[in-house]
MARMAR-746555 format. One record per residue (C-alpha): x, y, z; residue number from 1. Coordinates in Angstrom, 3 decimals, always signed. Last residue first. Layout:
[rec [X, Y, Z], NUM],
...
***
This chain:
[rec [-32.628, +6.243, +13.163], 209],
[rec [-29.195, +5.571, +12.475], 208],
[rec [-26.927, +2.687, +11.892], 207],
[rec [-25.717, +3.728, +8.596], 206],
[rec [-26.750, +1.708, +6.031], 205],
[rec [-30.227, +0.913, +7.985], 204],
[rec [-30.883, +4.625, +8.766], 203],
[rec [-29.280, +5.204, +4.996], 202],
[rec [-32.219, +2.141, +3.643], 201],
[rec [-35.453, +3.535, +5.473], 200],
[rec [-37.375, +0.418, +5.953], 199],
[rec [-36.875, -2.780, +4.028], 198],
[rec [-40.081, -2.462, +1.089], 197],
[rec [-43.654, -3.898, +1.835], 196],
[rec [-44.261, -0.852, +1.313], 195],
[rec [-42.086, +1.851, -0.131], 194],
[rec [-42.084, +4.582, +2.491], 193],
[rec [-43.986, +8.246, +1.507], 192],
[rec [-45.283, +8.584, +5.734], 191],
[rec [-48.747, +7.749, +4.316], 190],
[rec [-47.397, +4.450, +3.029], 189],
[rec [-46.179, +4.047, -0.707], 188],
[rec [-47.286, +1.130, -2.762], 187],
[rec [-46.782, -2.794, -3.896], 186],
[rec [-43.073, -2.854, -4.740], 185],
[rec [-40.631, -3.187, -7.882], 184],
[rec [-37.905, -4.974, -7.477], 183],
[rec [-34.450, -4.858, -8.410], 182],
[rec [-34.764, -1.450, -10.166], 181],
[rec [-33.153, +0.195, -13.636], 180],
[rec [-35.141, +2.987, -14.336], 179],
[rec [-34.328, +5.133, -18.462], 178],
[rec [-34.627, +8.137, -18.102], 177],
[rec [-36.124, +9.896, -21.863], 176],
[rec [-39.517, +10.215, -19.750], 175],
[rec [-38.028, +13.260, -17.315], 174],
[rec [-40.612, +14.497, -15.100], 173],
[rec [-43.500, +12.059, -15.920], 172],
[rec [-41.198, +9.034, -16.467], 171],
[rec [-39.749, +10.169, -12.689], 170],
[rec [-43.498, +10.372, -11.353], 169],
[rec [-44.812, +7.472, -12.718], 168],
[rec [-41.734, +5.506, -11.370], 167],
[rec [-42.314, +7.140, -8.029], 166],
[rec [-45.853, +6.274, -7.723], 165],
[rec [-45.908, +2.545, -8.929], 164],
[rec [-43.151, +1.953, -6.358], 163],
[rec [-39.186, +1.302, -6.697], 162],
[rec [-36.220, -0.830, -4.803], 161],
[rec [-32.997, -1.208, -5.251], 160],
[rec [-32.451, +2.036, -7.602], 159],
[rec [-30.284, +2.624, -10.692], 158],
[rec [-31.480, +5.870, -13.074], 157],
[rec [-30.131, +6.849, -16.578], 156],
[rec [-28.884, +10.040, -17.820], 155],
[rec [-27.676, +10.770, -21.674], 154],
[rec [-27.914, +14.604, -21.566], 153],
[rec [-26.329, +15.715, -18.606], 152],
[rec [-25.205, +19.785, -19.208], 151],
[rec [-25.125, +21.105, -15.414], 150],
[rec [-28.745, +22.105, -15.457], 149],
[rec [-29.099, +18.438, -16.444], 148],
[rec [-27.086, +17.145, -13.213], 147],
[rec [-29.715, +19.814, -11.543], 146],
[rec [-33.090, +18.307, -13.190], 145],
[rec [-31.922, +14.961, -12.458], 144],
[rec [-31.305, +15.070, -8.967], 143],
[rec [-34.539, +16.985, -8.249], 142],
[rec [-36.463, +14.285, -9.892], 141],
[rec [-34.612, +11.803, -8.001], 140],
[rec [-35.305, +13.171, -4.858], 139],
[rec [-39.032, +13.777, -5.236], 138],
[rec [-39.058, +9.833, -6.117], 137],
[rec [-42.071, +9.281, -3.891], 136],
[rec [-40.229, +6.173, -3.080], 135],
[rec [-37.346, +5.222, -5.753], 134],
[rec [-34.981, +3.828, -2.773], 133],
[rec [-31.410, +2.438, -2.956], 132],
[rec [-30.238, +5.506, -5.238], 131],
[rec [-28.151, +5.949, -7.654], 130],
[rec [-27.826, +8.311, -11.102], 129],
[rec [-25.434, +7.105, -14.116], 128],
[rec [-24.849, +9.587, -15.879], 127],
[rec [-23.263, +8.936, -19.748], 126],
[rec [-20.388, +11.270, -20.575], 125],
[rec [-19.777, +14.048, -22.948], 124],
[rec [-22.758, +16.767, -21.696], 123],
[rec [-21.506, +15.890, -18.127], 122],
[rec [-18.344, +17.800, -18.712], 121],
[rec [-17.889, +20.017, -15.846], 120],
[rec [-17.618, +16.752, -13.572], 119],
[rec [-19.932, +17.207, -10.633], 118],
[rec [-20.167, +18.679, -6.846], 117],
[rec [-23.941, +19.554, -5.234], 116],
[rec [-24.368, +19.954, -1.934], 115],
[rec [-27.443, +21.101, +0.632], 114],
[rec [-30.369, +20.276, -1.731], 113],
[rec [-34.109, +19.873, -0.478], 112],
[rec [-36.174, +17.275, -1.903], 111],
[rec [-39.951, +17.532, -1.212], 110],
[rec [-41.688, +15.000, +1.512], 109],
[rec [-43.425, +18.282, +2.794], 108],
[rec [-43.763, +17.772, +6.549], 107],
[rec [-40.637, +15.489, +6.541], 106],
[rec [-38.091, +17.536, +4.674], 105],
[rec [-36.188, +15.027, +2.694], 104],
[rec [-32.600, +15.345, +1.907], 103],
[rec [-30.343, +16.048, -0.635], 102],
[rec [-26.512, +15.961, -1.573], 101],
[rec [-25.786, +15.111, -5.081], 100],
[rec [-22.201, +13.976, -5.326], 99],
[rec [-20.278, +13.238, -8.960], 98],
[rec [-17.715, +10.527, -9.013], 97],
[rec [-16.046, +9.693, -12.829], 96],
[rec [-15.387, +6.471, -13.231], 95],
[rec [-11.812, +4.269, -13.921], 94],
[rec [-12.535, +2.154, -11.666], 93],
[rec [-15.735, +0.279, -13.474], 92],
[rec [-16.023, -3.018, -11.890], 91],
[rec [-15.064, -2.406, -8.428], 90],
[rec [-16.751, +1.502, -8.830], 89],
[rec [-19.867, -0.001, -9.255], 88],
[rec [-19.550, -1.938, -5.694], 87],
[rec [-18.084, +1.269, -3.893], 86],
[rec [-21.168, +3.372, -5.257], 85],
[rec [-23.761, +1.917, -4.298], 84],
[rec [-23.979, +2.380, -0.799], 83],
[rec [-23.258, +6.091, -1.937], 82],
[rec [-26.793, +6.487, -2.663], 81],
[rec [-27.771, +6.148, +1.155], 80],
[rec [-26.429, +9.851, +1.867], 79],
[rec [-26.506, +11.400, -0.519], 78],
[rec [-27.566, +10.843, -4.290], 77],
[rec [-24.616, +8.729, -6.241], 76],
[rec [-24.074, +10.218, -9.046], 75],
[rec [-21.805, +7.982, -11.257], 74],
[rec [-19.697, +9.325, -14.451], 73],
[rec [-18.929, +7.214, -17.233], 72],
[rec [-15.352, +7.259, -18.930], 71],
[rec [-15.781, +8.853, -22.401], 70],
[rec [-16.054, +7.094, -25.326], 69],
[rec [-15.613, +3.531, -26.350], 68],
[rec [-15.491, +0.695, -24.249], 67],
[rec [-12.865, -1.704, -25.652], 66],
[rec [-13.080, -4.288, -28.099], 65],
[rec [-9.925, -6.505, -29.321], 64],
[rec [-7.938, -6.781, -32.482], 63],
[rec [-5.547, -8.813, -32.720], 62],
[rec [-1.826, -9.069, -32.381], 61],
[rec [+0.007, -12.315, -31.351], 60],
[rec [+1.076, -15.219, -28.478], 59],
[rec [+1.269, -13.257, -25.243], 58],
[rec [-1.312, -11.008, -26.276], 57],
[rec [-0.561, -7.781, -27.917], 56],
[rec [-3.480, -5.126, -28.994], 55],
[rec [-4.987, -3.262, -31.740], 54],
[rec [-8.330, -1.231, -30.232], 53],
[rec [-11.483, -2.663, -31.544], 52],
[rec [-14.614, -0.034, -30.711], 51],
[rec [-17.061, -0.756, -27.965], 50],
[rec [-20.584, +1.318, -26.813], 49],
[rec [-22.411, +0.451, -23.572], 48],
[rec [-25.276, -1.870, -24.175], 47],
[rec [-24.848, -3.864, -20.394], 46],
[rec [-24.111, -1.289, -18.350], 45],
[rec [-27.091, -0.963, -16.520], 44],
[rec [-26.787, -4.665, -16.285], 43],
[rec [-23.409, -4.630, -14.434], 42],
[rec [-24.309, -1.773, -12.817], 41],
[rec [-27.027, -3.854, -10.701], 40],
[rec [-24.754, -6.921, -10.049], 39],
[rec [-22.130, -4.046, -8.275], 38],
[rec [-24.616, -2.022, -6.738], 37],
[rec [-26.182, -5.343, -5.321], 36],
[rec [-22.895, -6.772, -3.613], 35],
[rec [-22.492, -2.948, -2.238], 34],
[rec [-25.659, -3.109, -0.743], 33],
[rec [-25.268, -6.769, +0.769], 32],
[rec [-22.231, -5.318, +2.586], 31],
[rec [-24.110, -2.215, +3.987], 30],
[rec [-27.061, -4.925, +4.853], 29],
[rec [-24.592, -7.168, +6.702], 28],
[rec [-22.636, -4.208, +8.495], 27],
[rec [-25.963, -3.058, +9.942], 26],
[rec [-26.893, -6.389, +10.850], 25],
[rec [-30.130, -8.116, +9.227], 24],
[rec [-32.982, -8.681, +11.944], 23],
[rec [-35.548, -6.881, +9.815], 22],
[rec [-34.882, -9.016, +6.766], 21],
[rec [-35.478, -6.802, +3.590], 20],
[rec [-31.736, -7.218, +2.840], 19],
[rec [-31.713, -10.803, +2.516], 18],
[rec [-34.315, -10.915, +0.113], 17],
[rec [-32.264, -8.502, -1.765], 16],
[rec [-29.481, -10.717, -1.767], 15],
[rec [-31.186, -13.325, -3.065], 14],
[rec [-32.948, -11.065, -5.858], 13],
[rec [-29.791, -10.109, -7.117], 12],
[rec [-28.248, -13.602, -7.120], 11],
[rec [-31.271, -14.565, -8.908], 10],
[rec [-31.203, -12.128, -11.751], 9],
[rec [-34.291, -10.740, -11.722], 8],
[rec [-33.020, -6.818, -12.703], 7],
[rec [-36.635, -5.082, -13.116], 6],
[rec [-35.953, -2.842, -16.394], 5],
[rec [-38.565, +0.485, -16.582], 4],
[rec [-38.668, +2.543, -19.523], 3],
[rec [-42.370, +1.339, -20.316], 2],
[rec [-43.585, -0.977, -17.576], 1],
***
């Protein structure tokens, strides 16, 4: 699919695997999260910019590359996006954290925001939005469309699992987003759950229901 790159890496899908198992501890499938976030940004990552900085090794000077730019910034949307974020922050400490709090109203399935905290200078740095689930990807959309209120310009989306009906729908709202996804799954259920999918992924992060 257009805009759309399934990670099949087969540690990723391994772990993933592992993760759709019913019987799969709390603490196993918040671990197994993180392991994912951190494989996942390491391909959404992958065609970030370099320039050669002049360094020192132990034996000489060269010239070495280093990312150029501003430091990324990763939104993590609350509550089950911040699974992510520990694992991307391993390999990229030196991030930016914005916070997108939303949840979904069960009658309507729309997003409905309750916090919202971000870098002022989105507009300079590449956005790199999370989520475990792209479902009826109401969330997302609603995401988006405020970290672009706020000035994001270069914005690009990192999920665990999508369906057909919330990719169409983000590439409908906001085609220029590029989807990163470990899988992507057969449909949505009446209740707007990815099927065959793992359930809802914050009950299972968290130990809620």
């Amino acid at each position: 699919m257009e805009g759309v790159h399934v990670v099949d890496h087969p540690l990723v899908q391994h772990k993933l695997t592992l993760m759709r198992t019913d019987s799969r501890s709390t603490k196993g499938f918040r671990q197994l999260l993180n392991e994912i976030g951190m494989l996942l940004c390491y391909e959404v990552t992958r065609d970030l910019p370099t320039e050669l900085v002049d360094i020192e090794t132990p034996l000489q000077p060269m010239k070495a590359p280093m990312i150029a730019g501003k430091k990324l910034v990763f939104a993590p949307i609350l509550r089950a996006g911040v699974g992510f974020l520990d694992g991307m922050l391993d390999l990229v400490p030196s991030a930016r954290v914005a916070h997108i709090g939303l949840y979904r109203d069960p009658e309507t399935l729309q997003a409905v925001e309750y916090y919202f905290k971000a870098p002022s200078d989105l507009a300079d740095r590449l956005t790199i939005v999370m989520d475990p689930m792209l479902a009826t990807a109401n969330s997302a959309v609603a995401a988006i469309d405020r970290l672009k209120a706020r000035g994001a310009k270069d914005i690009r989306f990192v999920c665990l699992l999508a369906a057909p009906e919330g990719i169409k729908r983000l590439r409908d709202a906001h085609p220029e987003v590029t989807i990163w996804t470990a899988a992507v799954d057969s449909h949505l259920n009446d209740h707007g759950y990815i099927v065959p999918g793992l359930g809802d992924a914050g009950d299972r992060m968290f130990g809620t229901k």
